[in-house]
Biopython code that builds the backbone (N, CA, C, O; Angstrom):
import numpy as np
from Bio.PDB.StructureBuilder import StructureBuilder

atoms = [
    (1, "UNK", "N", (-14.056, -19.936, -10.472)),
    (1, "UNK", "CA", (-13.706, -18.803, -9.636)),
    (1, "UNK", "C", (-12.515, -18.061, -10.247)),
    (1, "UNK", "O", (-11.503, -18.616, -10.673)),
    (2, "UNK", "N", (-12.754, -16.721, -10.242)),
    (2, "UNK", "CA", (-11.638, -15.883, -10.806)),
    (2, "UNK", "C", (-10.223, -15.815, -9.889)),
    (2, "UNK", "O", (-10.365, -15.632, -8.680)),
    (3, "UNK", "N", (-9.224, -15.921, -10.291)),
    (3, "UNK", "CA", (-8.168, -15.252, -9.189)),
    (3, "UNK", "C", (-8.001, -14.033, -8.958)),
    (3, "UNK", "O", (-8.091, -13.207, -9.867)),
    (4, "UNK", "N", (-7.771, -13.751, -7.906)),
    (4, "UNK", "CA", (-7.673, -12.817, -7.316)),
    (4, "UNK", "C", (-6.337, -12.076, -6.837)),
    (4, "UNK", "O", (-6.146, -11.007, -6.256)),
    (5, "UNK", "N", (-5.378, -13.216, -7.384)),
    (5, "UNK", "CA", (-4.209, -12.793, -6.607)),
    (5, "UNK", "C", (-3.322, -12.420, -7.415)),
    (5, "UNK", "O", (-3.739, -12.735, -8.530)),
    (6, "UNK", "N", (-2.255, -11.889, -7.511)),
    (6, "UNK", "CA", (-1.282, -10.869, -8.634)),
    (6, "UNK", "C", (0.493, -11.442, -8.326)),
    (6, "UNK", "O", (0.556, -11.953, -7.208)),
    (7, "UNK", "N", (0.882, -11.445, -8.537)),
    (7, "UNK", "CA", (2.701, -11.434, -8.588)),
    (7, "UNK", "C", (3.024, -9.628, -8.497)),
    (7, "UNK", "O", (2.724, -8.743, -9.298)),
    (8, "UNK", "N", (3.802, -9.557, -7.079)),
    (8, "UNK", "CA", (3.845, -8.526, -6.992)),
    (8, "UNK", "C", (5.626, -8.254, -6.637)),
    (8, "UNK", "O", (6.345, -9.235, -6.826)),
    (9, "UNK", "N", (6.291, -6.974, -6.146)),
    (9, "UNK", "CA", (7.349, -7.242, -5.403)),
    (9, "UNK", "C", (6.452, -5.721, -4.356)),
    (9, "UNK", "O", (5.818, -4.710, -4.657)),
    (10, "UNK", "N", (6.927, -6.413, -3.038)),
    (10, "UNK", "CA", (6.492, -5.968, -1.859)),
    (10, "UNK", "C", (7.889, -5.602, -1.256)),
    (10, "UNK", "O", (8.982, -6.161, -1.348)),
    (11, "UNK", "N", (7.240, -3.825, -0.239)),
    (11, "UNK", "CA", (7.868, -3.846, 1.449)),
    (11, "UNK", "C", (7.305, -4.776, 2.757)),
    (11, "UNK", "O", (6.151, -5.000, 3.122)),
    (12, "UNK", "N", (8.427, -5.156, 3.228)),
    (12, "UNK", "CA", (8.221, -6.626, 4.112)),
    (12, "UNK", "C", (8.667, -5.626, 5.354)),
    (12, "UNK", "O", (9.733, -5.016, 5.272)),
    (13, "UNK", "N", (7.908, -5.501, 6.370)),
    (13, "UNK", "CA", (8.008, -4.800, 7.543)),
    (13, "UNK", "C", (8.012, -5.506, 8.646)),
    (13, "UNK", "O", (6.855, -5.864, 8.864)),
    (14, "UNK", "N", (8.788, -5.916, 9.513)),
    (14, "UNK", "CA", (8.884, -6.403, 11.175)),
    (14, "UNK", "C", (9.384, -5.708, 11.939)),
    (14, "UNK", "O", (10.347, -5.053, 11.541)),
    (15, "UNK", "N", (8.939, -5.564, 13.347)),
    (15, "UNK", "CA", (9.983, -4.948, 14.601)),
    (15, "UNK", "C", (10.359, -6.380, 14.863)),
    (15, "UNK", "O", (9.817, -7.484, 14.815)),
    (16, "UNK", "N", (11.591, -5.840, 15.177)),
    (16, "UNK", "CA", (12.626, -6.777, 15.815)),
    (16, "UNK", "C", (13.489, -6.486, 17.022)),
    (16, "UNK", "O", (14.397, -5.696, 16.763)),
    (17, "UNK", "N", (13.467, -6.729, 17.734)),
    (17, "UNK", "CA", (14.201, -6.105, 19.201)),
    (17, "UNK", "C", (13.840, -4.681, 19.187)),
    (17, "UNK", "O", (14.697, -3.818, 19.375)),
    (18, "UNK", "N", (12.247, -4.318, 18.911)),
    (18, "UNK", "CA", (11.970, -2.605, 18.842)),
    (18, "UNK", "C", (12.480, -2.070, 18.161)),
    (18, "UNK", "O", (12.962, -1.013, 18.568)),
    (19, "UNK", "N", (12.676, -2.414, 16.855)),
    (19, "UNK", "CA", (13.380, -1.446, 15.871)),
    (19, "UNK", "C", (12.053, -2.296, 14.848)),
    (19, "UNK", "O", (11.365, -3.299, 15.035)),
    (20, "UNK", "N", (12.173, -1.197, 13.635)),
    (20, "UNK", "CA", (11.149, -1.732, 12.526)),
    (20, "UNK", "C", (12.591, -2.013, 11.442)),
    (20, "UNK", "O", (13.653, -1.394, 11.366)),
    (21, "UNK", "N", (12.202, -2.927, 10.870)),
    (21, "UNK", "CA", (13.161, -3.469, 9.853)),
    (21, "UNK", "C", (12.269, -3.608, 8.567)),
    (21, "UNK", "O", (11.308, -4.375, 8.498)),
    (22, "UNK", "N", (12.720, -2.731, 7.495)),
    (22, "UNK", "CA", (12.132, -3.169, 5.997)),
    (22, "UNK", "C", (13.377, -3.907, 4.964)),
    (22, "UNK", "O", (14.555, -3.586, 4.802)),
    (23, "UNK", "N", (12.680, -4.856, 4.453)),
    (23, "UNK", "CA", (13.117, -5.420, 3.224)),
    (23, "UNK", "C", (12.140, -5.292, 1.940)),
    (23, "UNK", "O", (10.963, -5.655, 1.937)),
    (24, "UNK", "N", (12.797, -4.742, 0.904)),
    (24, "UNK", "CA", (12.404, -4.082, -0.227)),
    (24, "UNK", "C", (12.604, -5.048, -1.572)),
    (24, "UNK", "O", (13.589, -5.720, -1.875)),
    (25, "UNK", "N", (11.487, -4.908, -2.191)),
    (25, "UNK", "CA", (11.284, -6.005, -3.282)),
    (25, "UNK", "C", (11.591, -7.332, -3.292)),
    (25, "UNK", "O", (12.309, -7.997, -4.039)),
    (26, "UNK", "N", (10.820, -7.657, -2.179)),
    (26, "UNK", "CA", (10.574, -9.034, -1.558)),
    (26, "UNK", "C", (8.963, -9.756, -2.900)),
    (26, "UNK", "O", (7.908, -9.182, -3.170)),
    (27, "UNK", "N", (9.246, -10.501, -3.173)),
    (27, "UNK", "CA", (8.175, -11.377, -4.002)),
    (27, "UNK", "C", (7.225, -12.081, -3.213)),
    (27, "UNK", "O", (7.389, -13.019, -2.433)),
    (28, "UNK", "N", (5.874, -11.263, -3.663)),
    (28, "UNK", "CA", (4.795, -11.934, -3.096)),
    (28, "UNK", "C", (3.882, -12.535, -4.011)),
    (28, "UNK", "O", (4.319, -12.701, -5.150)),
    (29, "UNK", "N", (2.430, -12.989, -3.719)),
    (29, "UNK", "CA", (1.210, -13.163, -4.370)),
    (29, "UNK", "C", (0.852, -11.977, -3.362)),
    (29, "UNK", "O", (1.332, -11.773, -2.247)),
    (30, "UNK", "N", (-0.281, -11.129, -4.165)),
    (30, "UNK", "CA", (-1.241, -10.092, -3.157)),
    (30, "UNK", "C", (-2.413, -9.947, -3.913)),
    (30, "UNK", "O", (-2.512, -9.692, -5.114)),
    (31, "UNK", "N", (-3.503, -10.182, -2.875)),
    (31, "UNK", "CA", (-4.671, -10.132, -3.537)),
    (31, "UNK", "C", (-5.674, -8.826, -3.859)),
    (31, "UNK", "O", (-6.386, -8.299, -3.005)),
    (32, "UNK", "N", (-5.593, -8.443, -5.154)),
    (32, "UNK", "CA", (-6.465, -7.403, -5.812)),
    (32, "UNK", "C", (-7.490, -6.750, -4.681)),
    (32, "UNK", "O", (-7.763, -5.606, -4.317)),
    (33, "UNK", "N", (-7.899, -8.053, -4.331)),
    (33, "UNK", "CA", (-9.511, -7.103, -2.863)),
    (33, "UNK", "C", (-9.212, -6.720, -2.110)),
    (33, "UNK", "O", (-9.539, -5.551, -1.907)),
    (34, "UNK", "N", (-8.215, -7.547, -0.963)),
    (34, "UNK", "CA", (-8.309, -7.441, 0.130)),
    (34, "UNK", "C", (-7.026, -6.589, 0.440)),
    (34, "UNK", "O", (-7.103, -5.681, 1.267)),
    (35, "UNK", "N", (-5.471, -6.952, -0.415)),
    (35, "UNK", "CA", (-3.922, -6.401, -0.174)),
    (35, "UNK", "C", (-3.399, -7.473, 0.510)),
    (35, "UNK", "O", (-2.173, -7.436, 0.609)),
    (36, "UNK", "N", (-4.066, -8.617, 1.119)),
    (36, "UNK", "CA", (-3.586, -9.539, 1.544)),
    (36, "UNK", "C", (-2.102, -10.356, 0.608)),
    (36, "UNK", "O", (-1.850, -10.605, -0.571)),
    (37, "UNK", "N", (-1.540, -10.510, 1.684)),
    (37, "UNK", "CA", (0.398, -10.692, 0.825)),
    (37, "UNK", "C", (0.444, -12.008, 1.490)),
    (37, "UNK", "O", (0.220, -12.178, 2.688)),
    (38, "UNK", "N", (0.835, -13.185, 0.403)),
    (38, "UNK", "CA", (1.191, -14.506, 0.843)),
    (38, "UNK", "C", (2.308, -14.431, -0.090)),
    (38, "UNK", "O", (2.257, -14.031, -1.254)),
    (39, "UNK", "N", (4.109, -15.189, 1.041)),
    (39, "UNK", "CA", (4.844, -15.493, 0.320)),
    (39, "UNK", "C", (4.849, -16.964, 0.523)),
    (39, "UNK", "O", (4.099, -17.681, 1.186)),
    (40, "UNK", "N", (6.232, -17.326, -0.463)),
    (40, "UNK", "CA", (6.612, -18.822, -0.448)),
    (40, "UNK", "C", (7.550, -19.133, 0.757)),
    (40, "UNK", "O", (8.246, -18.299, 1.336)),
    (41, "UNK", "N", (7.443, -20.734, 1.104)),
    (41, "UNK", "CA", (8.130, -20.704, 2.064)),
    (41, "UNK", "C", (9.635, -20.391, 1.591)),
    (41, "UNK", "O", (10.527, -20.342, 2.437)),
    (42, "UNK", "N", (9.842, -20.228, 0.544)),
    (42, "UNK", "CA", (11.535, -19.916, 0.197)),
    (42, "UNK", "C", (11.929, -18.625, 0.405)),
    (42, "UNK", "O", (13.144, -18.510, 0.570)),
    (43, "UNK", "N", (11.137, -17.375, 0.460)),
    (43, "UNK", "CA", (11.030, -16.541, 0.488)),
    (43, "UNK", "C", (11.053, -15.978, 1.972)),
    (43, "UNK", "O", (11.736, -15.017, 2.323)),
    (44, "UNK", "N", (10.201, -16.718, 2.802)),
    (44, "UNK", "CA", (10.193, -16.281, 4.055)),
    (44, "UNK", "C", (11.831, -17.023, 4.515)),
    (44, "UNK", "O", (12.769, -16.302, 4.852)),
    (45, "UNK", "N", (11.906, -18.077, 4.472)),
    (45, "UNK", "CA", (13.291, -18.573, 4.850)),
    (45, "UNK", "C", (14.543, -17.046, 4.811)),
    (45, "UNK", "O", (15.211, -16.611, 5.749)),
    (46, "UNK", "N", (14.476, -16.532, 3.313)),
    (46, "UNK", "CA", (15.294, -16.086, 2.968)),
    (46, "UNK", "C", (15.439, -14.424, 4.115)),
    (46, "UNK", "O", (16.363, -13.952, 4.776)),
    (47, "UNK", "N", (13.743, -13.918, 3.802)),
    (47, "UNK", "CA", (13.532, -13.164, 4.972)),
    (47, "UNK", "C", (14.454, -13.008, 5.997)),
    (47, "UNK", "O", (15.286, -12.154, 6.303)),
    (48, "UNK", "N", (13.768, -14.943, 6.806)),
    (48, "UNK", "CA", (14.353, -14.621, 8.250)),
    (48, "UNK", "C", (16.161, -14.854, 8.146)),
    (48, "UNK", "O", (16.890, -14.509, 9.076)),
    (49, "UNK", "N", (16.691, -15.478, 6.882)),
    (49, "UNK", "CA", (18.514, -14.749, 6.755)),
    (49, "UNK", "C", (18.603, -13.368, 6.731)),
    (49, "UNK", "O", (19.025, -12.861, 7.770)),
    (50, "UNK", "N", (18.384, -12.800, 6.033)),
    (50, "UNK", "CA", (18.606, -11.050, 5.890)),
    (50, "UNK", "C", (18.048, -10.601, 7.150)),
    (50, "UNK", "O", (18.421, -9.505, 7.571)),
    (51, "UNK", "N", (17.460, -11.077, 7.618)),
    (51, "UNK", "CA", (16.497, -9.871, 8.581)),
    (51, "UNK", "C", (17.419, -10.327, 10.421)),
    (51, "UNK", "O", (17.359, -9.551, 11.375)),
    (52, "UNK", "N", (17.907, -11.222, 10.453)),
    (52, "UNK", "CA", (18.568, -12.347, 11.514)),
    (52, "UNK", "C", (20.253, -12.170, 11.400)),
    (52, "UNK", "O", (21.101, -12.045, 12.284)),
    (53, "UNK", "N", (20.370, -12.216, 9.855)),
    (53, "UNK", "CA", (21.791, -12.262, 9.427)),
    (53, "UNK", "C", (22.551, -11.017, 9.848)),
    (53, "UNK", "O", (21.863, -10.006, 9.989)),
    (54, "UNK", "N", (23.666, -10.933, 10.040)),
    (54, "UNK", "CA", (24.596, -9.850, 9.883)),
    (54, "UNK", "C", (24.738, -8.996, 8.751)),
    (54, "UNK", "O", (25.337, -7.979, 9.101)),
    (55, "UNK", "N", (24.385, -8.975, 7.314)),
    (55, "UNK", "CA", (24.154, -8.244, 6.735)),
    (55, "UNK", "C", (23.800, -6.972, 6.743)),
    (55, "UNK", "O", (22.694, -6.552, 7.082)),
    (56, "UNK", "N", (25.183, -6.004, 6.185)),
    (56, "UNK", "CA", (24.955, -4.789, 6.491)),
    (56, "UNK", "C", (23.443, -4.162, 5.631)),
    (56, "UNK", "O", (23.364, -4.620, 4.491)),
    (57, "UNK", "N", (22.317, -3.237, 6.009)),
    (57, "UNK", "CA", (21.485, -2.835, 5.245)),
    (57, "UNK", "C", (21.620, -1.836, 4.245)),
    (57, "UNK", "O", (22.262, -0.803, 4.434)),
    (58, "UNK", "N", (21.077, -2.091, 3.265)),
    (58, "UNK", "CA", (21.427, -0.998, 1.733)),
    (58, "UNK", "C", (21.298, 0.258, 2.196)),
    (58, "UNK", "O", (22.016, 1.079, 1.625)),
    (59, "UNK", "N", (20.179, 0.904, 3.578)),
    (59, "UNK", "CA", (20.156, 1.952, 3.478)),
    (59, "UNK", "C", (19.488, 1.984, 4.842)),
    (59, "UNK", "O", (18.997, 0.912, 5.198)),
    (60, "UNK", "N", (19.336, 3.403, 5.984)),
    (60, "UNK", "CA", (18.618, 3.201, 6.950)),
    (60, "UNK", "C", (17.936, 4.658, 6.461)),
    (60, "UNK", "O", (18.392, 5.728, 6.058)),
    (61, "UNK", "N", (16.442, 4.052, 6.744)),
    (61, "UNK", "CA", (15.711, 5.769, 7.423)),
    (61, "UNK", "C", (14.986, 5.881, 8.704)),
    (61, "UNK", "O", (14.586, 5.076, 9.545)),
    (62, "UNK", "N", (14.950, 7.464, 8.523)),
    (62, "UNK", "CA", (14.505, 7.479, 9.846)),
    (62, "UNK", "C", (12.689, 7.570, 9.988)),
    (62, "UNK", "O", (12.052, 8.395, 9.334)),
    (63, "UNK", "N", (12.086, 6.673, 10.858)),
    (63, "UNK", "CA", (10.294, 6.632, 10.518)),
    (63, "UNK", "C", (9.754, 7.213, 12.153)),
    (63, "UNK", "O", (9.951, 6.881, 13.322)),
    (64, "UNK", "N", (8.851, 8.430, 11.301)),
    (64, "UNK", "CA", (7.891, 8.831, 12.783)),
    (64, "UNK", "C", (7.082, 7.562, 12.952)),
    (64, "UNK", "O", (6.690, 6.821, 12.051)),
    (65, "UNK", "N", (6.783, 7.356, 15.072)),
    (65, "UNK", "CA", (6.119, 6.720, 15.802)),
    (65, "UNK", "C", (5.082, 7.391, 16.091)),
    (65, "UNK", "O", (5.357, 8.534, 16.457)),
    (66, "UNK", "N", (3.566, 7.046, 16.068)),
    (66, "UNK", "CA", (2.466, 7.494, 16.242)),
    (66, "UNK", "C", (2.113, 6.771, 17.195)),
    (66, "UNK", "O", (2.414, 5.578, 17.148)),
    (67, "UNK", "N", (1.261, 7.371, 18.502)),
    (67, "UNK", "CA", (0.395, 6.519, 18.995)),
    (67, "UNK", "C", (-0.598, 6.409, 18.513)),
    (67, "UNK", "O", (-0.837, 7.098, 17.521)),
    (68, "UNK", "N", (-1.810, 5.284, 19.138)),
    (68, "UNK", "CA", (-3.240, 5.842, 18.605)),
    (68, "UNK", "C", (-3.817, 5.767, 19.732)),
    (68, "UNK", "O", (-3.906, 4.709, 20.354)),
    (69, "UNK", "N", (-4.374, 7.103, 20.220)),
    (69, "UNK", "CA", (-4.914, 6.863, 21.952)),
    (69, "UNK", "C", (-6.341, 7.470, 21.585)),
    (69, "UNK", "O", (-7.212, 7.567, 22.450)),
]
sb = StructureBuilder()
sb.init_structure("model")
sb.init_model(0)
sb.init_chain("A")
sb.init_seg("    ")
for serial, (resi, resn, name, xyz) in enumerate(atoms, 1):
    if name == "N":
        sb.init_residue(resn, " ", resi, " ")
    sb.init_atom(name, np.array(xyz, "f"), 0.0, 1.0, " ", f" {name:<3s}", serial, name[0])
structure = sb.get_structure()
């Protein structure tokens, strides 16, 4: 079976208390077919520090909310 999956650096997107939070050039595997993104558990650990932590962010923008009705 061929692999499918690539070494990539990814945007990592969560709402968190209703706010969307990105972290930028986060290291994934992502797969060529589908875009499916698996990290390591070291990676997510690190995630939930930065994203939890007090750490001021490199930069804020501002993102339009769409519904879909």
């Amino acid at each position: 079976m061929n692999e499918t999956y690539r070494d990539a650096r990814v945007t990592y997107s969560v709402e968190v208390q209703g706010r969307l939070v990105l972290v930028e050039n986060v290291p994934a595997r992502v797969c060529i077919e589908t875009g499916e993104r698996l990290f390591s558990p070291e990676t997510v650990e690190r995630l939930q520090r930065i994203i939890l932590g007090s750490t001021r962010p490199k930069r804020v923008v501002e993102t339009p909310v769409y519904e879909y009705a």
